[in-house]
N, C-alpha and C positions, 0 to 999 in steps of 0.2 A: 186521765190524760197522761199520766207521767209513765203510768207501764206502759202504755202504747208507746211513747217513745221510747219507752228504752227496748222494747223491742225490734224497733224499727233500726235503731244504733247497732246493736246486736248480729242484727241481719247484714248490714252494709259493711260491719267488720269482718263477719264469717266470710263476703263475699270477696274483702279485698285481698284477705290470706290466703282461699284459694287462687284467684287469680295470680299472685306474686307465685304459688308453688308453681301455676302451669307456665309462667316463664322464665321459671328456673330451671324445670326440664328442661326447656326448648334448647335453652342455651347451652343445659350442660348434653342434648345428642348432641346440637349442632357443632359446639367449638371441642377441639380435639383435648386432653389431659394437657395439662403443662408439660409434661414428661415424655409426652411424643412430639410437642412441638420442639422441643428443645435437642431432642436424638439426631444426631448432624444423618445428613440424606446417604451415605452411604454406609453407616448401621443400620438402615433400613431397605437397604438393598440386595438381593440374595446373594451369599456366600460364594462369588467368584471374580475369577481378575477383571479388575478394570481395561479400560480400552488402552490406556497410555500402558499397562503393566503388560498386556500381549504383546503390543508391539516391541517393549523391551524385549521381553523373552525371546520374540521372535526372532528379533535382531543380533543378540546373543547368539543363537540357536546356527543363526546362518553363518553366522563369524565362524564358528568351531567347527562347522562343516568344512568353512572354504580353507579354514588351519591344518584340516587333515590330511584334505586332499591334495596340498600346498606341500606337503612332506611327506609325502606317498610319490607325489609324481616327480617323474624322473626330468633330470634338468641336462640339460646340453655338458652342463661343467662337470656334472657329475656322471655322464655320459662318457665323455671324452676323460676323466679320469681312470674311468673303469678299463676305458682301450690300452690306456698307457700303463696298468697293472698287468693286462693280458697282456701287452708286447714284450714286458721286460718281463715276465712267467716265460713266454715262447722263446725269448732270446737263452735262456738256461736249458728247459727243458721241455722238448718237443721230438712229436715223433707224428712222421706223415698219416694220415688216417690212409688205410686200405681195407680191401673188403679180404678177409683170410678164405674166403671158400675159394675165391682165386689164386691164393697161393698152393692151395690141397690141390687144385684141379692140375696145377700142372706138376706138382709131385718133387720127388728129392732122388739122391744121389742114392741114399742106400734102397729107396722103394723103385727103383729101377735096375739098379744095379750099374748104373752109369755112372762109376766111380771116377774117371778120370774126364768128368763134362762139369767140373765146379762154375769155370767163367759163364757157361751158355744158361745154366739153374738160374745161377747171378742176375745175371740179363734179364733173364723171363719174369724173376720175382721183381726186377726195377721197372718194367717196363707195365707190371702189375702197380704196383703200387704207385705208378706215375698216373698212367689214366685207365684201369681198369681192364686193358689189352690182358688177354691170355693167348700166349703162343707156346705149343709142346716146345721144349728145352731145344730140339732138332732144328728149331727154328734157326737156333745163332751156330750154325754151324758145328753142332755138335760131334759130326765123324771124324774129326781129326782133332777135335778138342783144340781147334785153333779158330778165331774167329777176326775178320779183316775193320769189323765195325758192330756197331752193335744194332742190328735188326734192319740190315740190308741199308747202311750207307746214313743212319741214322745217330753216331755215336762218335764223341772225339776219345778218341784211344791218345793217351800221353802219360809222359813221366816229368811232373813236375820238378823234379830235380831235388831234393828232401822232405821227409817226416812229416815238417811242421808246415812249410808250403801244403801237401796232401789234406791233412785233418783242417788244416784251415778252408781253402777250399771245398773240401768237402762240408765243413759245417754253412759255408755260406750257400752249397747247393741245393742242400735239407732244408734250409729258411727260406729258401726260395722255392719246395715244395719238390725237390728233382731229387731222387738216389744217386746215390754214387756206388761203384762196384771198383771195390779197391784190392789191389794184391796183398795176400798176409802168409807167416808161417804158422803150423799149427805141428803136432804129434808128427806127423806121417809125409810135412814135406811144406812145398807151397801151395797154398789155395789160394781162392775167391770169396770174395764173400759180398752184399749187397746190404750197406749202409743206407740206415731208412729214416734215424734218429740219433738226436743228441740227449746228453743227462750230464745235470750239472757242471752245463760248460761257462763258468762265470767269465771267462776267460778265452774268447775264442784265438787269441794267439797263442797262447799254452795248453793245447790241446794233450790228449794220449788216446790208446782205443778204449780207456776207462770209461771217456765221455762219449759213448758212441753205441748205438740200437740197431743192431743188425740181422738180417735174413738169412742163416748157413744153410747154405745150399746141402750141404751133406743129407740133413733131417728137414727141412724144411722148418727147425724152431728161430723162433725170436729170441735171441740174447745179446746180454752187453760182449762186443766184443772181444773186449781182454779175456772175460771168463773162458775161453778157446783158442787164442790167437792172438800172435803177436804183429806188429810191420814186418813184410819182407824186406822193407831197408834201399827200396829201390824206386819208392815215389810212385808208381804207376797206378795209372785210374782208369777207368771209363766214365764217361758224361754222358747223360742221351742229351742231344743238340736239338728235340722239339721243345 
């Protein structure tokens, strides 16, 4: 009797220590390590920006755009300062745009041999350089090298009465986009010449022909023109009056 119970003990032992292993398993698939539950959720989360950290960046991202573009684009004030750089650049130094194949077409004094037709060259290169007209030199009355107006009734012919009256005048008529064709002396006498530019006129009441870009009718070149000529001393001009 007594070994029958104890192997009957035996057996209810072996049975209860399996039992405890199989729900110690159970427990330890089903409940996760200590060590994962405890890993905060976003170490557990793959390797990239959060939702709040995009929209930062994004917001960043857009800023720096809108900063660039914000100091790239041109602004009214700085618009308007840039004109007033260029007015007071043109009030010194300026000289009319012309097209020069139009000063070639109508030719010069020594490529004709029309030595004594300086005023009518004058005329032709002013009236070039005003709106692009090209008229042969015969135009202004070249045969007698006397001319009543400049390009048929077109021209105030005057003597303002001195020097500084003349270069003044004439600087305000270059700013206003108009040649002048002003009397001077040179080497060989009196001539003509057609004023088309100023340089370094800080000063437009103390003028000289230093400050002054002209067309010599002689060769048809552009020069300052002191470098050839002086005032004749007698004030006289032509203006075209379009």
């Amino acid at each position: 009797m007594y070994v029958k119970v104890a192997k009957k003990n035996e057996t209810t032992t072996k049975g209860a220590t399996l039992a405890t292993l199989v729900l110690g398993l159970a427990l330890a698939i089903s409940v996760p390590p200590a060590t994962a539950m405890a890993q905060p959720l976003s170490d557990r989360l793959p390797a990239t920006q959060s939702v709040a950290q995009m929209a930062t960046s994004s917001t960043a991202t857009a800023q720096a755009e809108d900063a660039s573009a914000a100091s790239t684009r041109p602004t009214a004030a700085s618009a308007a300062g840039n004109a007033a750089v260029q007015a007071k650049d043109d009030a010194v130094d300026y000289v009319i745009p012309y097209d020069r194949a139009a000063i070639d077409a109508i030719g010069s004094q020594e490529q004709t041999g029309h030595s004594i037709c300086c005023p009518s060259f004058s005329c032709a290169y002013a009236d070039a350089v005003l709106d692009g007209t090209v008229h042969d030199h015969s135009y202004y009355n070249c045969s007698c090298c006397m001319w009543p107006d400049w390009g048929g009734g077109e021209s105030a012919f005057r003597c303002v009465g001195s020097d500084e009256q003349l270069l003044r005048e004439a600087y305000d008529q270059i700013a206003a986009g108009r040649p002048t064709v002003i009397h001077v002396a040179g080497v060989s006498g009196e001539h003509w010449i057609a004023l088309i530019g100023y340089c370094n006129a800080a000063d437009p009441d103390h003028l000289s022909l230093d400050n002054f870009i002209a067309l010599d009718p002689w060769d048809a070149a552009q020069i300052v023109a002191s470098e050839r000529y002086s005032l004749y001393g007698d004030g006289c001009e032509h203006i075209s009056t379009r």
